[in-house]
OpenMM code with the backbone's topology and positions (N, CA, C; nanometers):
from openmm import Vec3, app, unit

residues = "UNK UNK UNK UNK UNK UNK UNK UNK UNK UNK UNK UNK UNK UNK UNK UNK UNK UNK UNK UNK UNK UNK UNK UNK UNK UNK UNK UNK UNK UNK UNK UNK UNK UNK UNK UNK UNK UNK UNK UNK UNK UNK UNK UNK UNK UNK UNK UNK UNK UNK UNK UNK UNK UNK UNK UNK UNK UNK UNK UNK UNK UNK UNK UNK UNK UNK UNK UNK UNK UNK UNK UNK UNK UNK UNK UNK UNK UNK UNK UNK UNK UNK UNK UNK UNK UNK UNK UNK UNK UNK UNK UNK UNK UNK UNK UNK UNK UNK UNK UNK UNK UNK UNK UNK UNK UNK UNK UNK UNK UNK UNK UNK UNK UNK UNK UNK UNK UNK UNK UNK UNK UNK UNK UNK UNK UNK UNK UNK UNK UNK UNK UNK UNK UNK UNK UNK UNK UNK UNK UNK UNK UNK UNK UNK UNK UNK UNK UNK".split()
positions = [
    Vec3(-0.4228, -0.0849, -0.5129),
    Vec3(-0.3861, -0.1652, -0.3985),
    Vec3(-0.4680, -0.2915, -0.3989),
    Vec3(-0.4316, -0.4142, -0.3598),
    Vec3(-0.4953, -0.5081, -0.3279),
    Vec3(-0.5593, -0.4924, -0.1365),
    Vec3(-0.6616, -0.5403, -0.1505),
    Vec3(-0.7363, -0.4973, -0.0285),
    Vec3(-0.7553, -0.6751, -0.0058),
    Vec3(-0.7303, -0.7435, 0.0956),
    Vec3(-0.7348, -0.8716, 0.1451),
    Vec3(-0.8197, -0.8585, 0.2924),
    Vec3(-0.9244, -0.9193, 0.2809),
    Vec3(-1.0054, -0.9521, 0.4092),
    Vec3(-1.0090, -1.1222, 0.4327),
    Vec3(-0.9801, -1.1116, 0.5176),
    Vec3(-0.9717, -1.2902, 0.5428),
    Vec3(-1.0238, -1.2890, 0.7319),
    Vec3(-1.1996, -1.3244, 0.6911),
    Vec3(-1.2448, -1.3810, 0.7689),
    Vec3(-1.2241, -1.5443, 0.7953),
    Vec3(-1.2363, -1.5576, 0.9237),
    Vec3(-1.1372, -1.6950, 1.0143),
    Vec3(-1.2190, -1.6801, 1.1352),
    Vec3(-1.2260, -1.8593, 1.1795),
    Vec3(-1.2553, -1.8490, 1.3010),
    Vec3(-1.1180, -1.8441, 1.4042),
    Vec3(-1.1379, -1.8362, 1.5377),
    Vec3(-1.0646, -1.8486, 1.6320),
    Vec3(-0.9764, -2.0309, 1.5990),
    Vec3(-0.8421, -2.0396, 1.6151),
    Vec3(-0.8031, -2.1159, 1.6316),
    Vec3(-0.7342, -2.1847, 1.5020),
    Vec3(-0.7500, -2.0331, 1.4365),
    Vec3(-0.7001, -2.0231, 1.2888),
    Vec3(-0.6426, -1.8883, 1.3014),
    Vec3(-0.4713, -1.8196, 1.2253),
    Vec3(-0.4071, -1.7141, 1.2146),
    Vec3(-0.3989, -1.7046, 1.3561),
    Vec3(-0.3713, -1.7472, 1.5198),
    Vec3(-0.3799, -1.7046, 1.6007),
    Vec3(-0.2466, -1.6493, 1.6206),
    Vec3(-0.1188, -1.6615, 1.5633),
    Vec3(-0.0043, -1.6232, 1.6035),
    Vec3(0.0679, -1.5291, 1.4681),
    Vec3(0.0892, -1.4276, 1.4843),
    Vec3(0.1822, -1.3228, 1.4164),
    Vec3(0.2403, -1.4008, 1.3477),
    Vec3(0.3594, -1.5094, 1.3613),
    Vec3(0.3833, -1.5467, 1.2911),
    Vec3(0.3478, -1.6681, 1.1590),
    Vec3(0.1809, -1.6829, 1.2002),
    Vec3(0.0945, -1.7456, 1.0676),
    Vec3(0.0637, -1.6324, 1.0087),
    Vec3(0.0245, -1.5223, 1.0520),
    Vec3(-0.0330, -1.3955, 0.9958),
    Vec3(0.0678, -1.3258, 0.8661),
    Vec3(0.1924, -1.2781, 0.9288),
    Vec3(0.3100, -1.2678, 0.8818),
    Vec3(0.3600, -1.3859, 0.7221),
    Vec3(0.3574, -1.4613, 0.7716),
    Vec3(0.4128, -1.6391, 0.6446),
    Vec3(0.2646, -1.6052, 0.5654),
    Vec3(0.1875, -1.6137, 0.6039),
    Vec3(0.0367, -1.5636, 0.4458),
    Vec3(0.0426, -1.4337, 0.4313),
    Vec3(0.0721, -1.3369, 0.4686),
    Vec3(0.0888, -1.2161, 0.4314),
    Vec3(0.1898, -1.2002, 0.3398),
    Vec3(0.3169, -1.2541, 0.4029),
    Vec3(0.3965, -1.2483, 0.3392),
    Vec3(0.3926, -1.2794, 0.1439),
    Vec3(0.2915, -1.4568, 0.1880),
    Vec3(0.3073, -1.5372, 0.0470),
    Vec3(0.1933, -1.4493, -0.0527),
    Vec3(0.0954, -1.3343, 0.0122),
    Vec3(0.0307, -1.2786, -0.0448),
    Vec3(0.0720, -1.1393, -0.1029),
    Vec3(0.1767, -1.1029, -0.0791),
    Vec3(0.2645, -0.9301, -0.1065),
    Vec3(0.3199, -1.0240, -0.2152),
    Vec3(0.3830, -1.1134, -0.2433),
    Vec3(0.4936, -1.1613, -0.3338),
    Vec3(0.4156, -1.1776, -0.4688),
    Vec3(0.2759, -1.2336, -0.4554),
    Vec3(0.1728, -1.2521, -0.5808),
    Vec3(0.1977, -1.0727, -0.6128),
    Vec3(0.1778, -0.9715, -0.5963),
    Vec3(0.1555, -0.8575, -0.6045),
    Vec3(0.3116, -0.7998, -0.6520),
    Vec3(0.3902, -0.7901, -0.5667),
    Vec3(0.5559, -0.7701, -0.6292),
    Vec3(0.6167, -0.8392, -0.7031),
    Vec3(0.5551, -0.9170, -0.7456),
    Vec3(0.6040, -0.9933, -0.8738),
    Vec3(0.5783, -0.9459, -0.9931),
    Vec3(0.4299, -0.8086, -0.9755),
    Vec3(0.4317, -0.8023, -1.1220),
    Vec3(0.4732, -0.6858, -1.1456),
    Vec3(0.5605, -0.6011, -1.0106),
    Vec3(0.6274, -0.4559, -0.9902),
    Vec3(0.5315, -0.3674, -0.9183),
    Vec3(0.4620, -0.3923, -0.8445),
    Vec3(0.3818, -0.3516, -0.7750),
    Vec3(0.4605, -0.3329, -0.6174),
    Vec3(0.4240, -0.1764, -0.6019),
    Vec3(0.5450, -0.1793, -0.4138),
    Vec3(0.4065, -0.2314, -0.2988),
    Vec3(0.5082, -0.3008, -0.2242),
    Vec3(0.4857, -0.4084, -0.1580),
    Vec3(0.3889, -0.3092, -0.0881),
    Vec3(0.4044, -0.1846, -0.0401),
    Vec3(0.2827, -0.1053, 0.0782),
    Vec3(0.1646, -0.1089, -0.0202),
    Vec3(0.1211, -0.1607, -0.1383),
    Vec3(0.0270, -0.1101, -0.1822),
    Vec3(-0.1027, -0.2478, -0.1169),
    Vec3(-0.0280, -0.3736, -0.0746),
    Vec3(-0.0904, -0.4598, -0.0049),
    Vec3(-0.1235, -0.4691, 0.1169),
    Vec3(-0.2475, -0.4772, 0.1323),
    Vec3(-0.2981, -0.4909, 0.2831),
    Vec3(-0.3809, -0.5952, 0.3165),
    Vec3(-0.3390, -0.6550, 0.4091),
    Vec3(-0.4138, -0.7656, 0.4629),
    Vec3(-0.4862, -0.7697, 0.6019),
    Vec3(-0.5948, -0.8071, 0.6249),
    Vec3(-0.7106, -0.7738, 0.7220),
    Vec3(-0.7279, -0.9219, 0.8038),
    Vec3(-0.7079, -0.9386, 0.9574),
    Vec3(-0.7323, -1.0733, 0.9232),
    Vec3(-0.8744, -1.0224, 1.0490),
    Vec3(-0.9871, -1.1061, 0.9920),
    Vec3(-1.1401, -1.0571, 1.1048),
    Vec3(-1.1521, -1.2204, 1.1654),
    Vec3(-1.1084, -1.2149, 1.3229),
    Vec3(-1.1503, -1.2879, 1.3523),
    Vec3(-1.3293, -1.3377, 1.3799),
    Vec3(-1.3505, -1.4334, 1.3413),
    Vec3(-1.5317, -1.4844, 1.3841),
    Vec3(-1.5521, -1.5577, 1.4448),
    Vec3(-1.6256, -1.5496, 1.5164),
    Vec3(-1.6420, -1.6687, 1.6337),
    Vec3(-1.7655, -1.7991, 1.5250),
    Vec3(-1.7512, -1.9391, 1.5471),
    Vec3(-1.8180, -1.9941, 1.4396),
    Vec3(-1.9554, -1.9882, 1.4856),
    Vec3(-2.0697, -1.9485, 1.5458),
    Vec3(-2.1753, -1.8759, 1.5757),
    Vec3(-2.2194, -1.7591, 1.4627),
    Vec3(-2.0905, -1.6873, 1.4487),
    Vec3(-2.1094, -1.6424, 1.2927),
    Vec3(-2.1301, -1.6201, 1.1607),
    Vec3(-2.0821, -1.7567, 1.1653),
    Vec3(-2.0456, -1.7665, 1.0269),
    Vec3(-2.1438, -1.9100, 0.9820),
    Vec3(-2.2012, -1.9015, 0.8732),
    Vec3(-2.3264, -2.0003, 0.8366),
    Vec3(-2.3022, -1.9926, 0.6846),
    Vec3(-2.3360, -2.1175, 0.6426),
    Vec3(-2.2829, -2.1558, 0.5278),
    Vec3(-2.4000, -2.2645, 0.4613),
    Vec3(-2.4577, -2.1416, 0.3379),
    Vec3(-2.6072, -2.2844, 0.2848),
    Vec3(-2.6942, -2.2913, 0.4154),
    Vec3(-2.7300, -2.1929, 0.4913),
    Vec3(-2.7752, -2.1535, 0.6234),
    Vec3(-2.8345, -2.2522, 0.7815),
    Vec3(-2.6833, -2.3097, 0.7505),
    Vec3(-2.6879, -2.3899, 0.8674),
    Vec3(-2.5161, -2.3144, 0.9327),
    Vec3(-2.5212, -2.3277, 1.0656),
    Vec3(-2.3529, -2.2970, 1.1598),
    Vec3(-2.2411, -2.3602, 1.0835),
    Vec3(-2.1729, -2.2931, 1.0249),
    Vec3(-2.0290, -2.3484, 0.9861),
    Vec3(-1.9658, -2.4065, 1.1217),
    Vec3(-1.9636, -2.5489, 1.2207),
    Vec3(-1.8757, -2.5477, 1.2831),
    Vec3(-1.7917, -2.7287, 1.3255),
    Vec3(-1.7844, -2.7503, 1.2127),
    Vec3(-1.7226, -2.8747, 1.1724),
    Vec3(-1.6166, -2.8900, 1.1676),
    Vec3(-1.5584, -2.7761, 1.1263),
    Vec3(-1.4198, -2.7471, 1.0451),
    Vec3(-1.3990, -2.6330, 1.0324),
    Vec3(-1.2622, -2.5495, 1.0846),
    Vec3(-1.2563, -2.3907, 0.9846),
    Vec3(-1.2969, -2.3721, 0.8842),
    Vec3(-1.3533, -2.2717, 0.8328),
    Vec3(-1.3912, -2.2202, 0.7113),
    Vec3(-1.3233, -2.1005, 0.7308),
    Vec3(-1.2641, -2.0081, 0.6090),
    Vec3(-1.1881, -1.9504, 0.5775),
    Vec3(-1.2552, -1.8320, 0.5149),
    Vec3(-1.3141, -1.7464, 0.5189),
    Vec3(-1.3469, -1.7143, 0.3194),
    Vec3(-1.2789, -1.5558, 0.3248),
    Vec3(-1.2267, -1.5142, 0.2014),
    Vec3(-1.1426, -1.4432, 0.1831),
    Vec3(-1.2229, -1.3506, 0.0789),
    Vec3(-1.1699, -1.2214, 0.0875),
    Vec3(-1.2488, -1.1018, 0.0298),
    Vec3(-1.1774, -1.0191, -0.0566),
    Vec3(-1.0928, -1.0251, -0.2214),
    Vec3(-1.0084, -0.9712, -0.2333),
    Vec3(-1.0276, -0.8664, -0.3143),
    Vec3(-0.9862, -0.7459, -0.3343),
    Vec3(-1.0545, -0.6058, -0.3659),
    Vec3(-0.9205, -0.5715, -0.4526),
    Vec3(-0.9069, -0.5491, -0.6082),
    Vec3(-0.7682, -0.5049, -0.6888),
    Vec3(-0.8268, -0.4011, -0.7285),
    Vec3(-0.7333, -0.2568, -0.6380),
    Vec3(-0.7873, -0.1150, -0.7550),
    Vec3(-0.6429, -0.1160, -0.8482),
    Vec3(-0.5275, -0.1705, -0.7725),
    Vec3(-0.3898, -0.0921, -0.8555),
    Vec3(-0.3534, -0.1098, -1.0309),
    Vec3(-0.4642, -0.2244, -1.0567),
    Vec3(-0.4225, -0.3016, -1.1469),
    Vec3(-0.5408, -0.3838, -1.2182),
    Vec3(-0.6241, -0.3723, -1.3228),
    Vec3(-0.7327, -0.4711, -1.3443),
    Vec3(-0.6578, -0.6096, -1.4171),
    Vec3(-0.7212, -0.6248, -1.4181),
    Vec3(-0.7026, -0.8045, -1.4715),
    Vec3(-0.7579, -0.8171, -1.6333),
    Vec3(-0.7008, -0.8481, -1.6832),
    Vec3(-0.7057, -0.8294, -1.8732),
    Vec3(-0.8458, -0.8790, -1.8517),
    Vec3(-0.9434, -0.8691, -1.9552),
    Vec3(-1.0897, -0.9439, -1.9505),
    Vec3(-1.0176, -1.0377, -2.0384),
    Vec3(-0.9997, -1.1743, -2.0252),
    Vec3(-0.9354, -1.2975, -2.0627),
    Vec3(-0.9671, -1.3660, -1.9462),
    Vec3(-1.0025, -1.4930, -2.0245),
    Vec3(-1.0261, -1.6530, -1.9191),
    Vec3(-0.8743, -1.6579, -1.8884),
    Vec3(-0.7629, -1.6802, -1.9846),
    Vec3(-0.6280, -1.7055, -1.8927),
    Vec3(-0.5757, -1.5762, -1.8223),
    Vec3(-0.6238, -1.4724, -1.8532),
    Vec3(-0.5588, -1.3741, -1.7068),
    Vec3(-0.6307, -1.4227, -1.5944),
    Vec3(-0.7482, -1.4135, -1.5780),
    Vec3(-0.8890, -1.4369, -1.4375),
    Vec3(-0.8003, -1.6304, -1.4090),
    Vec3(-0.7432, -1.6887, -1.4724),
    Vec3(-0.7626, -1.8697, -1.4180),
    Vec3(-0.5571, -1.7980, -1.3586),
    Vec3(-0.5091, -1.7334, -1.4013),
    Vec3(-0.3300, -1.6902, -1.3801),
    Vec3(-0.3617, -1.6466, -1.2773),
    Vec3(-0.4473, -1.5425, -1.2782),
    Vec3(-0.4760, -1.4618, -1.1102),
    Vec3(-0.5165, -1.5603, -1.0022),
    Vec3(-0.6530, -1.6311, -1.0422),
    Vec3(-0.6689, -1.7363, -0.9522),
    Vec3(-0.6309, -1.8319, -0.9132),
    Vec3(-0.5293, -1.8683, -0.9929),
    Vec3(-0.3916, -1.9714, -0.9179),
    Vec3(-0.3249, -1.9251, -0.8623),
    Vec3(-0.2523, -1.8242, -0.8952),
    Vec3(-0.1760, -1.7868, -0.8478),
    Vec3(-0.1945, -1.7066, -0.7141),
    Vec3(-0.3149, -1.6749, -0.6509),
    Vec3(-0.4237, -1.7214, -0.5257),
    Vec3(-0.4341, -1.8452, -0.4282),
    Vec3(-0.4791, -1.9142, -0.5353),
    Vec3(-0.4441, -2.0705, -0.4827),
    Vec3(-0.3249, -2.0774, -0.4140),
    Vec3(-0.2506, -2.0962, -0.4970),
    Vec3(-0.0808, -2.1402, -0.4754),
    Vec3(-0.0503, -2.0764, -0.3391),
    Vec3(-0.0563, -1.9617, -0.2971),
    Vec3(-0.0498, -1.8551, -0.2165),
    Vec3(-0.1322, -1.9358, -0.0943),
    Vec3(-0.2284, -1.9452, -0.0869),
    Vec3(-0.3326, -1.9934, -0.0016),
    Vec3(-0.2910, -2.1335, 0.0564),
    Vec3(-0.2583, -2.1704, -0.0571),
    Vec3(-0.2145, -2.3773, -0.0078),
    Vec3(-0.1654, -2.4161, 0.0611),
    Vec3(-0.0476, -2.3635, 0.1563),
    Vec3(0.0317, -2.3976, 0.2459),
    Vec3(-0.0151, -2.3514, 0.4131),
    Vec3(-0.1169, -2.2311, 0.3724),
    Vec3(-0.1673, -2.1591, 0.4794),
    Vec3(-0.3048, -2.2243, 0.5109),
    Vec3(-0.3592, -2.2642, 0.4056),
    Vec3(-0.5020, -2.3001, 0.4336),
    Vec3(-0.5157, -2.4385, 0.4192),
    Vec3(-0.5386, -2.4454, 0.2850),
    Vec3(-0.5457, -2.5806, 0.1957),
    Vec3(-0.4474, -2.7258, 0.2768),
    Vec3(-0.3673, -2.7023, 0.3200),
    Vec3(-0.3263, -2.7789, 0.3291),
    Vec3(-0.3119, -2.8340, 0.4601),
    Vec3(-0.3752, -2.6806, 0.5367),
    Vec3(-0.3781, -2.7509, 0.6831),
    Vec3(-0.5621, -2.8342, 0.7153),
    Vec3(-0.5818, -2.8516, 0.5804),
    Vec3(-0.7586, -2.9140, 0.5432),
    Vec3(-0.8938, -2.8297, 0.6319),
    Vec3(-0.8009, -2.6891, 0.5904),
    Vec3(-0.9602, -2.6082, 0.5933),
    Vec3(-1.0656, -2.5834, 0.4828),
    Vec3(-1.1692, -2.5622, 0.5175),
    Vec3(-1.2561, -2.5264, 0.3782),
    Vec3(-1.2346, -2.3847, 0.3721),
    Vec3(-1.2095, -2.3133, 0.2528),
    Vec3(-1.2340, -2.2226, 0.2614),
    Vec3(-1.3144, -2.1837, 0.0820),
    Vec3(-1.2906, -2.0234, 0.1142),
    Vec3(-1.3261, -1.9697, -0.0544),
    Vec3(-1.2962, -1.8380, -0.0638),
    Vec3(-1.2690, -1.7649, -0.1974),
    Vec3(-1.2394, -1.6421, -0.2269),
    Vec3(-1.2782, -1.6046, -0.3569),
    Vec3(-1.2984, -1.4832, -0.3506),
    Vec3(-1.3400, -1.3832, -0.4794),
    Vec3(-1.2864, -1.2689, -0.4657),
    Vec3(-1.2071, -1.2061, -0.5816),
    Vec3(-1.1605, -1.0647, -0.6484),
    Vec3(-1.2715, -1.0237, -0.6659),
    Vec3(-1.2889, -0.8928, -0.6208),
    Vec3(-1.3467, -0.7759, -0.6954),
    Vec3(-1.2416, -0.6840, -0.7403),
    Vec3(-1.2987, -0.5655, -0.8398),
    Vec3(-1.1966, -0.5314, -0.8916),
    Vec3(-1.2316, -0.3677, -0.8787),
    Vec3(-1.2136, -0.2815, -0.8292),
    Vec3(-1.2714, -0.1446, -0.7745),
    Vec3(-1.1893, -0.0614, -0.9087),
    Vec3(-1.2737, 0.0408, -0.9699),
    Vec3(-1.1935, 0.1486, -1.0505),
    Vec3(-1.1238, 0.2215, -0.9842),
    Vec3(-0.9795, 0.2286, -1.0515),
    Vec3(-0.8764, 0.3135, -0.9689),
    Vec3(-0.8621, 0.4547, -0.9590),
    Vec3(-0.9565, 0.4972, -1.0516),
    Vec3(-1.0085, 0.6638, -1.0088),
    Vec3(-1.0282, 0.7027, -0.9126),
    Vec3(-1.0871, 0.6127, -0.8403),
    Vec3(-1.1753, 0.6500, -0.6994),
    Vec3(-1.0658, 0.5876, -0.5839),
    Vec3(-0.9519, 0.6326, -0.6057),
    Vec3(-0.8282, 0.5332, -0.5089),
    Vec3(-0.7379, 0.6543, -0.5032),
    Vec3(-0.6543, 0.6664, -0.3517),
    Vec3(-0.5951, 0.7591, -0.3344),
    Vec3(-0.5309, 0.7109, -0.2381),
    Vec3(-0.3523, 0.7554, -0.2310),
    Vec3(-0.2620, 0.6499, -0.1380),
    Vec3(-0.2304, 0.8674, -0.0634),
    Vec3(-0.2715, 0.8237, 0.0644),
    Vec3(-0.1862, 0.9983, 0.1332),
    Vec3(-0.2500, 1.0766, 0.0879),
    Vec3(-0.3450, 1.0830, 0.0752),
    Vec3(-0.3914, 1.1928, -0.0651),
    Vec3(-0.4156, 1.1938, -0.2091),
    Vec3(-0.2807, 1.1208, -0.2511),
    Vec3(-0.2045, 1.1462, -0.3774),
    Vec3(-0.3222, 1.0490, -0.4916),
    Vec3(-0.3036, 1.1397, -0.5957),
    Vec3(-0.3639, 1.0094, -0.7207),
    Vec3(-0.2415, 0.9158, -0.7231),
    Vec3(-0.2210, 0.7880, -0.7431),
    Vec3(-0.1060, 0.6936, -0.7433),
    Vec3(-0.0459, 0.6842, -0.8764),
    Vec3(0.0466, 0.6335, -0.9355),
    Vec3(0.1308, 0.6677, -0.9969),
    Vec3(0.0432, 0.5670, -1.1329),
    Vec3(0.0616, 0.5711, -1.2480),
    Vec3(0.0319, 0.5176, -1.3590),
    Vec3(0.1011, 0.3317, -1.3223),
    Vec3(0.0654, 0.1941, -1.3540),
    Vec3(0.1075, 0.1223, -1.3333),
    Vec3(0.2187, 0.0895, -1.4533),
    Vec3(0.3638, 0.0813, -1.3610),
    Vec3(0.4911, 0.0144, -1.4151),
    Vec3(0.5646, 0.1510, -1.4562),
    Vec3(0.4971, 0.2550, -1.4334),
    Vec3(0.5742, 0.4292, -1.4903),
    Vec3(0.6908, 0.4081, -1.3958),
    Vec3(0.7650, 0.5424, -1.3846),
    Vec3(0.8863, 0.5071, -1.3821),
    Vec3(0.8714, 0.6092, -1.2189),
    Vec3(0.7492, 0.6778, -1.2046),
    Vec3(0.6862, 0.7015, -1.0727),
    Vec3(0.6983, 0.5996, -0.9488),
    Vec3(0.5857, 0.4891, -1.0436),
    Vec3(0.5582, 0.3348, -0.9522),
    Vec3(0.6584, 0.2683, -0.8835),
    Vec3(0.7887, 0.2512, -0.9808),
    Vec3(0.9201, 0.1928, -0.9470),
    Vec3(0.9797, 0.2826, -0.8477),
    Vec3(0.9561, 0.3852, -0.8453),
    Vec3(1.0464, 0.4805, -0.7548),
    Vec3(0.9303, 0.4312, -0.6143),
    Vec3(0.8492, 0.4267, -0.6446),
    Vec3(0.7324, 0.4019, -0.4685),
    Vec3(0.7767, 0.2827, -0.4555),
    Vec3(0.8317, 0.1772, -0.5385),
    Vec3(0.7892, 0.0088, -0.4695),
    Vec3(0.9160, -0.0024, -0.4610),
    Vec3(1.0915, 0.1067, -0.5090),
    Vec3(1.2058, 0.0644, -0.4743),
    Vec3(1.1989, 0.1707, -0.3570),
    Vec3(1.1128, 0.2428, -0.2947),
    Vec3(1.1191, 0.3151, -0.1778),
    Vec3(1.0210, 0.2752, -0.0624),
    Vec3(0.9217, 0.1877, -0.1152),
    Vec3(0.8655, 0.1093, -0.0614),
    Vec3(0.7360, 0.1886, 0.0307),
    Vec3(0.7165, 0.3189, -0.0257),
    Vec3(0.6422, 0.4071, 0.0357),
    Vec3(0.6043, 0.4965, -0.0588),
    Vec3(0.5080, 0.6204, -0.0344),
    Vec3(0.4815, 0.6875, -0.1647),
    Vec3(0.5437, 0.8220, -0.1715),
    Vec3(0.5730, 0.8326, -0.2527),
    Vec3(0.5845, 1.0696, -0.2428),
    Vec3(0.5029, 1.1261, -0.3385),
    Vec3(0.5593, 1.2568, -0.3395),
    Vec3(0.5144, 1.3565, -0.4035),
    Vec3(0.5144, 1.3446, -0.5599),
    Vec3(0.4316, 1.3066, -0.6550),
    Vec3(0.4740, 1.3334, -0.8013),
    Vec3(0.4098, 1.4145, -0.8693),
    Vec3(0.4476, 1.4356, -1.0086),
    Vec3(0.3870, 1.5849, -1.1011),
    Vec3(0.2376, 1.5422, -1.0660),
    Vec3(0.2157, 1.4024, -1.0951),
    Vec3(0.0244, 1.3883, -1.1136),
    Vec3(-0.0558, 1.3471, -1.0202),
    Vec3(0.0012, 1.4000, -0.8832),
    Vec3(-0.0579, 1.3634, -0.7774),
    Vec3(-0.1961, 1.3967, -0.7420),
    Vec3(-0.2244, 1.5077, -0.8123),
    Vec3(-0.3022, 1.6001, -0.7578),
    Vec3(-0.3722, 1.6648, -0.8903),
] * unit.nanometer
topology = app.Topology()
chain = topology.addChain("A")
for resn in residues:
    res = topology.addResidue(resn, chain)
    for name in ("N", "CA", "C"):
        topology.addAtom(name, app.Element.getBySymbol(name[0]), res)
């Protein structure tokens, strides 16, 4: 699953439907590469800018953004062009929501081993098996031989 934390101050994501339009542009990076869309979750933590300090002075000039992104479903090839594909394709995602409304922000992947990951219980399905496709064209998980 991709795990998305996106700390924000107040007066940033305040309406469902900003929450929803970046959520959205952030499930599509993920179902694009056959990945079912429930395996994405997005967190949004509001902060009041009293919080948040940056090079340890008050961030409160401007929103600052910074984003927390956690991939167990799937690692990322050890390659400079997989890590710069992932991180554009981040960007791109981000630009219309953030970037462009001239917030500062920033983000980093971590990448958690998927051993230690469990959707319902279940161990999750091998990525692109013919398991996976059945969860992301059902859009939820079930029961399979290697669940367990």
């Amino acid at each position: 699953m991709p795990l998305w934390l996106i700390f924000h101050p107040p007066g940033t994501f305040e309406d469902d439907s900003a929450k929803q339009a970046l959520s959205k542009d952030i499930t599509s990076i993920y179902t694009g590469i056959g990945l079912p869309a429930f395996y994405v979750v997005v967190n949004f933590v509001k902060l009041s800018p009293q919080d948040v300090w940056v090079g340890g002075e008050p961030k409160t000039d401007q929103p600052f953004i910074r984003i927390l992104v956690d991939h167990i479903a799937v690692r990322i090839e050890n390659e400079d062009l997989s890590y710069k594909r992932t991180a554009d394709a981040i960007e791109k995602a981000l630009k219309p929501h953030i970037c462009d409304k001239g917030y500062d922000w920033e983000f980093h992947v971590d990448e958690t081993e998927r051993r230690l990951w469990r959707v319902n219980g279940m161990i999750p399905p091998p990525f692109r098996s013919d398991t996976e496709k059945q969860w992301a064209k059902d859009n939820k998980p079930s029961r399979w031989d290697g669940a367990y």
